[in-house]
N, C-alpha and C positions, 0 to 999 in steps of 0.2 A: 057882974060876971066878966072873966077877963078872956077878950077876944086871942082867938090860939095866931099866930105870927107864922107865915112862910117860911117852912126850914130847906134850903137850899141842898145841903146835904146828902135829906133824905129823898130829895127830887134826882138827882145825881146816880144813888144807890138803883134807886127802882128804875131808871133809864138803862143801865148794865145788866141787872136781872134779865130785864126784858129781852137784851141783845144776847144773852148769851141762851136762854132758853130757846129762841127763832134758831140760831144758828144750830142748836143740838139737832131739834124738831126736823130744818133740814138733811141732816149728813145722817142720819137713820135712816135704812131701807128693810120696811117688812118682809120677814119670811116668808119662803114659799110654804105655802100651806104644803100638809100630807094628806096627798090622796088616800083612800081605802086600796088603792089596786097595791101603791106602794108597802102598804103597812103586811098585808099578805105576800109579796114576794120574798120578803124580807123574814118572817117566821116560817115561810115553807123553805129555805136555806137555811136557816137554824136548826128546823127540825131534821133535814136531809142529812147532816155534820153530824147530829147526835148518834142517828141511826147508823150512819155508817161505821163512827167510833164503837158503836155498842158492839156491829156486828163484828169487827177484827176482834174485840177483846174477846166476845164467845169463841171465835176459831182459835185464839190461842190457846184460853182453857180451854176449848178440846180437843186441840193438839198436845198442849202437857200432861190432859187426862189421860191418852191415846199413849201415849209415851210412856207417862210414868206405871201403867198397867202393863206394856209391854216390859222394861224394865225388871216392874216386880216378878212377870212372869220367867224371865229367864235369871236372876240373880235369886229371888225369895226375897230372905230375911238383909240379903246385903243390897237391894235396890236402894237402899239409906247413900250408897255411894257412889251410884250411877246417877240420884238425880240429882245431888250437890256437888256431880262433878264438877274442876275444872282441871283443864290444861294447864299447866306450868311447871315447873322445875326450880330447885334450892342449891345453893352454890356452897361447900365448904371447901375451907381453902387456908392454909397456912403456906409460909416460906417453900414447902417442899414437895408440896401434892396440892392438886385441887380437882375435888370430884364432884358432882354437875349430879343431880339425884332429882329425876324425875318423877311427877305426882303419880302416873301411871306405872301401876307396877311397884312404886315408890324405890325401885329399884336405881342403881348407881348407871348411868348413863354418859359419863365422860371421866375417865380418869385419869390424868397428865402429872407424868412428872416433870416437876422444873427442872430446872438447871441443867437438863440434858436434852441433847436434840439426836432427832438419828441421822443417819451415814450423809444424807443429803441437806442438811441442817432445818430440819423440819421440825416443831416442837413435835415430844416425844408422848403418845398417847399410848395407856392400855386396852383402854376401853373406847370407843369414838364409833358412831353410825351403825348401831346394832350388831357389831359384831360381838358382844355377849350378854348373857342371859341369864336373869335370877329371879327366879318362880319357887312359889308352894302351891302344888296341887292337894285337893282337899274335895272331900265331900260334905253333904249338907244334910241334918233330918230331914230333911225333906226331896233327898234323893236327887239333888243337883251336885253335877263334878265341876268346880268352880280352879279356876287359876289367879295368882295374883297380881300376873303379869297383864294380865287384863282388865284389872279393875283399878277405879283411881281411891288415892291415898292422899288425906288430908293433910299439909305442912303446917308446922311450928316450928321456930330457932326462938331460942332461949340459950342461955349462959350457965354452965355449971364453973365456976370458980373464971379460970383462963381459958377454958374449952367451951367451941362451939358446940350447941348440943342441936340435932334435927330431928324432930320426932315427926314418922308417918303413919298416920292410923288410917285403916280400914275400916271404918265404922259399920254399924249394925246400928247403934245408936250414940246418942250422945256416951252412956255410959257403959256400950258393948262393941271389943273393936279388935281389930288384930293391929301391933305398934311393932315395926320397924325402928330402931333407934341409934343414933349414929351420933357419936363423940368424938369431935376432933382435938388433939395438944395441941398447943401454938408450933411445934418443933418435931414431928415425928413422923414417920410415914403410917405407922401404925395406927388405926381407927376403930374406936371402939362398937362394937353394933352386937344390938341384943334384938330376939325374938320373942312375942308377949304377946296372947291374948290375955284380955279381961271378960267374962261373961259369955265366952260363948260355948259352954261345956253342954249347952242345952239347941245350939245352933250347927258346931261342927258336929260330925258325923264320926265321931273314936274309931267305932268297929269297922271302918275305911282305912286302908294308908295314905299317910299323911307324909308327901315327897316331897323333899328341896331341890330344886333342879339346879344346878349354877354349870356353863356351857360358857366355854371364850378363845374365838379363834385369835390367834397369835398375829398380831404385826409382825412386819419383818421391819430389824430397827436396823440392821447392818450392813456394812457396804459387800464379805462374803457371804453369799445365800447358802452355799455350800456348809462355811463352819458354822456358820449361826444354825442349821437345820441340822448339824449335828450334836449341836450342843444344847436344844432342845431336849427336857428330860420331867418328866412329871413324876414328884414328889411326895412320899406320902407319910406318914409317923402314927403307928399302931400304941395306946396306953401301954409304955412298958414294956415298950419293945423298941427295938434301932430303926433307924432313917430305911425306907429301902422305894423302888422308886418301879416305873411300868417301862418295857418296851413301846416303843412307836407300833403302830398298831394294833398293840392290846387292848383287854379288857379282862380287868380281875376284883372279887368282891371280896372287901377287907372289912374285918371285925374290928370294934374299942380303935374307930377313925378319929386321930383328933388334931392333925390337919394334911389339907393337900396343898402344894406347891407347883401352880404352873410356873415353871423355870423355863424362862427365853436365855438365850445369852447372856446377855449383862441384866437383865431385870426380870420381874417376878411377880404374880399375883397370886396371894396368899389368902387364903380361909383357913381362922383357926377356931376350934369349938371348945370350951368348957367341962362339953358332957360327951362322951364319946359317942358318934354314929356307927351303927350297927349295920348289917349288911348295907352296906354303902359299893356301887360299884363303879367304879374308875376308868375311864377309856383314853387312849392317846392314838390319838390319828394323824397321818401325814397328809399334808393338804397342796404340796409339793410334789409336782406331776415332771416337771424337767427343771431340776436344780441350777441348768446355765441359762433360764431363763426370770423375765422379773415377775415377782408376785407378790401381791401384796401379801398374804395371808400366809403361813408355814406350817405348821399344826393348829389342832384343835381337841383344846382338852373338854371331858364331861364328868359330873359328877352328880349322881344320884342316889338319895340316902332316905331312908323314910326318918320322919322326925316321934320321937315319943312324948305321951301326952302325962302328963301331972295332975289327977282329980279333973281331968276334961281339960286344962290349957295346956298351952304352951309355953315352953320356957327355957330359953337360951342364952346364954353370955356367949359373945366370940368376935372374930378382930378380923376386920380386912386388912390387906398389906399389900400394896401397891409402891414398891420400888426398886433399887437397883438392888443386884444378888451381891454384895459387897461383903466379903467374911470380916472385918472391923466392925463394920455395923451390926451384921448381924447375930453376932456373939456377944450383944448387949444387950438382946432377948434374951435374958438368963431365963433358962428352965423349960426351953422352947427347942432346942436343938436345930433350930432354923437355919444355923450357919453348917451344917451338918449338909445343907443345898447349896452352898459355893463350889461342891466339887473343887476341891484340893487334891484328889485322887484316893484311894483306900490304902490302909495299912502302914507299912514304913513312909511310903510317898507320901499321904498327908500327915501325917505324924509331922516330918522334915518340913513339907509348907509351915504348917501349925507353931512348931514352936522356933523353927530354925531361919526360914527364909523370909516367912512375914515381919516377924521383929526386926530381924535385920532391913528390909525396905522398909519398914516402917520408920524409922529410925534413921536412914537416910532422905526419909521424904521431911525428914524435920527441920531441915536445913537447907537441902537441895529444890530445887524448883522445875531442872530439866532433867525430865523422865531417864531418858535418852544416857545421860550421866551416874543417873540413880543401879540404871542399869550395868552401865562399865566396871562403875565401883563396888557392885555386887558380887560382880564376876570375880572381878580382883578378889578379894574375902573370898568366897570361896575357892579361888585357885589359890590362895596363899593354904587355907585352910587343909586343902588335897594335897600341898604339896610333898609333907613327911611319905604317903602314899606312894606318889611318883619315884620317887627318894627311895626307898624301900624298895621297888621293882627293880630301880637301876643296879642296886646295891644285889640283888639277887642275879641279876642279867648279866651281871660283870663276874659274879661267883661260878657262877654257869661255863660262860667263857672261858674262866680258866682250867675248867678240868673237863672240859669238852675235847680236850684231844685224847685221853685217858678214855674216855668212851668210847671215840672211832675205834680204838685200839681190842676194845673188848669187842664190837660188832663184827672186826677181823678174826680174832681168835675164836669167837662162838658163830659163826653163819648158818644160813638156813634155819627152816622153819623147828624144825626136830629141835635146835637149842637155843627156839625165843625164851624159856621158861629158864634158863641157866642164863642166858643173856640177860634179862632184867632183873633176876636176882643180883648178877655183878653188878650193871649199872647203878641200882639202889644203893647196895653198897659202898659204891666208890663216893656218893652222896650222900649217905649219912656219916662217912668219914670226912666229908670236907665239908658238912655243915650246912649243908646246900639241900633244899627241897622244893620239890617241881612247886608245891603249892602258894611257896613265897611270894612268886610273882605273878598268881594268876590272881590270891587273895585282895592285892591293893587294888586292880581291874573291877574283881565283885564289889567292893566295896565302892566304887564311885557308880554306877549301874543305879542304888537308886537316888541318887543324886539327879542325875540324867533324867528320870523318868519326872520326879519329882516336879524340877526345874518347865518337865512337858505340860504339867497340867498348870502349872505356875502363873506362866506368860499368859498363854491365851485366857485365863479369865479373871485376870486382876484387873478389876475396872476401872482403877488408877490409871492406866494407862490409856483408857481408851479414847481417844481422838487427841492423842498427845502426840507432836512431833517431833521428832530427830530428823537432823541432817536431811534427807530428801525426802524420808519417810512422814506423810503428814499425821500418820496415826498406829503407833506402835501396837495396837491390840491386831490391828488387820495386816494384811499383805501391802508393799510397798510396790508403787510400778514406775518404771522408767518407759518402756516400751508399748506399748497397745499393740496384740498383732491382729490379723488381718482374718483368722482362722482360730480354731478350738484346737489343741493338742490332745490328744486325749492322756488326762491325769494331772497334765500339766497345766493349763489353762491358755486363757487367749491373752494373753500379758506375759511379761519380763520382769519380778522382782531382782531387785539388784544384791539385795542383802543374802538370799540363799546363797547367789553367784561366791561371794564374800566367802559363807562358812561351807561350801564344796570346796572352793580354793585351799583353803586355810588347813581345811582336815584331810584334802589327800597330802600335801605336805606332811601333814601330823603321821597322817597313816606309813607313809614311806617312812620316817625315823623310828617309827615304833615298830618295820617290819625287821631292820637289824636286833634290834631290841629284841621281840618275841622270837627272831630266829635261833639268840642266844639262851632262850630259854629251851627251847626244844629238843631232845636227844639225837643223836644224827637218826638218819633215815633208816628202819629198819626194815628186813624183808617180810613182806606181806603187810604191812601199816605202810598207811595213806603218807604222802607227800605233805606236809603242813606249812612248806615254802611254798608250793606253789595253791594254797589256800589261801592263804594272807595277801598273795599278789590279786588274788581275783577281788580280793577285799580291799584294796588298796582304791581298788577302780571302780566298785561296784559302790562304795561307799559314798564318795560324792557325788555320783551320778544318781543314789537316792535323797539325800540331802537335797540337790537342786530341785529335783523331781516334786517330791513332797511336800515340803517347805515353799514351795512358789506361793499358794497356797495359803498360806498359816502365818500365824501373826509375825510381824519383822521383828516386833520385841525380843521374840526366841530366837533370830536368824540369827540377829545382831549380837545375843548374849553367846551363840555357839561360835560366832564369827572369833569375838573379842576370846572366848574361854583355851579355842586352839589354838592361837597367837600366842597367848600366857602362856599353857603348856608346852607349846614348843620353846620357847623361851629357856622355860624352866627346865626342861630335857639337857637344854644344849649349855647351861652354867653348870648344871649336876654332872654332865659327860665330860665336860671339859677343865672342870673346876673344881670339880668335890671328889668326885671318884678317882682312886688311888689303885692302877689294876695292880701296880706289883707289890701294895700294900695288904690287898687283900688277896693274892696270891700267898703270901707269906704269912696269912690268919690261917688259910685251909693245909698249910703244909704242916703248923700248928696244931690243926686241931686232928688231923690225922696219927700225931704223936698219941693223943689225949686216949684212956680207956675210953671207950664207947659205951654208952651206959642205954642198953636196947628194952623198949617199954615193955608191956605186954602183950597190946598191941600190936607191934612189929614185931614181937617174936610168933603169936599167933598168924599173923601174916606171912612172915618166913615158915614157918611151917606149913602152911595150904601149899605153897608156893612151890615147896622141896617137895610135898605128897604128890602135886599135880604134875612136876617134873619127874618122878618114878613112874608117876603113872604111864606118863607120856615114852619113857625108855620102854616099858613093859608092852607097850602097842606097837611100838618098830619094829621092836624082837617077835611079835608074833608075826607082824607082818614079812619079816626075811626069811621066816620059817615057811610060810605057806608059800 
């Protein structure tokens, strides 16, 4: 047997074992045991946590029970949308509007137009801090009168093509709801919004009326309180019928409604409906208690219509319009008559905006850039265009003239009252012999009248112009001031425009050359008829003394355009008097035409005959009276 041999190795191995086992054995310290007292503190703080967690969750559910029972008790069948209320609001918004649509009410809560600021460069809001309001009142089977303004309205945005689309529903349930629905263009002020239940033909209440409320007090966007509160005008368009609009503190109910126009000054908020509203009634209130002072708010319009029902729903197409009152824009609503609220004035006077004076600025706004210029150049075109008119009066005023001594001569030969009737028979006479007639020169007069008026509604609300400056002027739509006074005038105001100052100046000038002028029209003075020289003198004076008065006032755009208009016409007076007119030429046509047979209408011989009857008559009451 082979004896086993000392392995050195493995005596080595088990020397380290040993040393590193003691060294563990050491650096190890037993746990402190767990008491019993410990093991019980420690599940009665567990347990304490649970209970307490349990008891807040019961108070919550039976605060949401508590809740949601109250809820149902005041809404019914629409408590679906008081307890999935929440707060918040949806933004649409393109390049030119951006309106801010709250969940509550689901209604339009901020409405701003860009690109314009008011008088004090504030962005321009229509809507902002409840000052308006868009409700349907309604009742319920179940005999509750509910608003919409009160309850919240569930938001979605989705996309129909390029247009934001926002739908706000009202639920009842998921599949039963009243929807608000609003489409916005990338580019338009114009916003589509329809009205639509689904499913509640068994929830609302038909044999109830069923009201739209929509109420919105006016900002004041202008620097005159004054023009802007009178150029406040609410708007209405009956199916099939013309534009026609409410006085400031009325209230009238309009049949086949199909839409109203609150009109501020330069902007406007617009509902337009599809289906026409029926007794629908319309109020305009002044909300302007002392015009020379600041107010936020000007008017306030209301509008109340019951809405009708389709097989138990409802169902509406129609448009919001939130922007400026622009007639370029607005006559791109074909079929809407919307521009029909720019006020151009009625009749001849917008006719002449419409096709004469719009195209024309239109037309220089294509090229030109300063207002101020667009204006001058206007003038000019139509003071070239008036001028055959002016031309035509001189041409009469100077025919006038020369057979005006031929007339003293018959006032001598006929005097007294007893032979007015043989006195104007001659004076007629002697002018239809020399081709001369009073009406020559009063015609080219009428005929520029509505030019004038025209030109009145023109200026003040072409919104082109509005916060555009000329020369001192920083805003041609409004009044310009040099001066600040220290006091109120009454009429005139507590300021100095400088441009009225201008076209007072300019047109008593005017008025003194145009008083030889009319005086040359005039037959001398006859007995018992009015002095019409010393009318004209009262006119000469009285004229710019209303001109400054007025005009302080009112936009400098019109000052400036009457300013520049009597400059031209005087102008043109004084080339035409001096330069065209030919008195001993046309002395020499009427001496002409005095040769000529006279060729008397019917007319004037019917004339001449009242004429000759009422001057017998008149001999045949002398004669009675020298008899008695």
């Amino acid at each position: 047997m082979e004896e086993k041999k000392f392995d050195i190795n493995s005596f080595v191995g088990m020397i380290l074992l040993a040393g590193v086992m003691l060294y563990w054995l050491n650096t190890q310290k037993p746990e402190e045991p767990i008491t019993p007292t410990n093991e019980v503190n420690t599940e009665t703080t567990k347990t304490t946590a649970i209970e307490k967690d349990s008891a807040k969750t019961k108070e919550v559910v039976v605060s949401d029970s508590i809740q949601n029972e109250t809820l149902k008790n005041q809404l019914g069948a629409f408590a679906y949308s008081g307890i999935n209320a929440q707060e918040g609001e949806t933004v649409l918004e393109n390049d030119l509007v951006k309106l801010v649509i709250d969940n509550k009410g689901g209604q339009i809560k901020v409405a701003e137009i860009k690109n314009y600021v008011t008088y004090d460069s504030l962005p321009l809001y229509m809507v902002k801090d409840n000052n308006a309001n868009f409700n349907i009142n309604f009742g319920t089977t179940d005999n509750r009168i509910l608003n919409t303004k009160d309850l919240f309205f569930e938001p979605s945005v989705s996309k129909n093509g390029e247009n934001q689309v926002v739908s706000m529903k009202l639920k009842v349930s998921e599949t039963q709801f009243l929807e608000y629905r609003y489409e916005m263009k990338p580019d338009d002020y114009m916003v589509d919004f329809s009205i639509r239940s689904q499913g509640l033909n068994n929830v609302i209440n038909t044999s109830n009326t069923i009201q739209l409320d929509w109420t919105l007090d006016g900002y004041r966007h202008e620097k005159s309180l004054r023009t802007e509160n009178d150029m406040y005008t609410f708007y209405y368009y009956k199916a099939e019928d013309e534009v026609d609009y409410i006085n400031k503190g009325n209230t009238e109910v309009v049949n086949s409604l199909n839409w109203v126009v609150y009109k501020q000054h330069f902007f406007s908020s617009n509902l337009l409906s599809n289906k026409p509203l029926n007794d629908a009634t319309i109020t305009s209130t002044d909300l302007v208690v002392d015009k020379e002072l600041d107010t936020v708010f000007t008017k306030r319009f209301e509008l109340k219509a019951p809405l009708a029902v389709t097989n138990g729903e409802l169902n509406y197409d129609m448009k919001w319009f939130y922007g400026p009152s622009d007639y370029n824009l607005l006559k791109t609503y074909e079929g809407t008559d919307l521009d029909e609220t720019a006020d151009l004035g009625w009749g001849i006077f917008g006719f002449l905006n419409r096709v004469v004076f719009y195209p024309v600025f239109n037309m220089l706004q294509g090229f030109i850039g300063n207002f101020g210029l667009i204006i001058i150049l206007m003038t000019i075109v139509v003071r070239i265009i008036m001028s055959p008119l002016v031309y035509k009066s001189y041409v009469s005023s100077a025919k006038m003239k020369v057979i005006r001594p031929e007339m003293t001569a018959i006032n001598e030969k006929y005097p007294g009252k007893e032979n007015a009737m043989k006195r104007q028979q001659e004076v007629m006479a002697v002018q239809r012999k020399a081709g001369v007639s009073m009406m020559s020169g009063c015609v080219p007069a009428l005929l520029q009248m509505p030019i004038f008026f025209a030109l009145f509604k023109f200026f003040p609300t072409n919104i082109n112009l509005r916060q555009q400056g000329f020369l001192w002027a920083p805003d041609l739509s409004s009044y310009d001031i040099i001066f600040d006074l220290p006091f109120e005038i009454p009429f005139y105001g507590d300021h100095v425009s400088l441009f009225p100052i201008l076209a007072s100046v300019a047109i008593f000038f005017y008025m003194q050359m145009n008083q030889s002028q009319q005086m040359n029209m005039q037959a001398p003075p006859q007995e018992g008829m009015p002095d019409m020289s010393k009318m004209m003198k009262y006119m000469i004076y009285l004229s710019p003394v209303f001109m400054l008065v007025f005009f302080n006032n009112y936009a400098s755009g019109l000052s400036l355009y009457y300013f520049v208009s009597n400059l031209l016409t005087i102008t043109i007076m004084l080339v035409i008097k001096n330069y065209v007119i030919d008195e001993a030429k046309i002395h020499a046509q009427i001496e002409e035409n005095k040769k000529k047979p006279q060729k008397v209408s019917k007319f004037r011989q019917r004339l001449d005959t009242a004429m000759k009857q009422a001057q017998e008559q008149q001999a045949r009451q002398q004669q009675q009276k020298k008899k008695r």
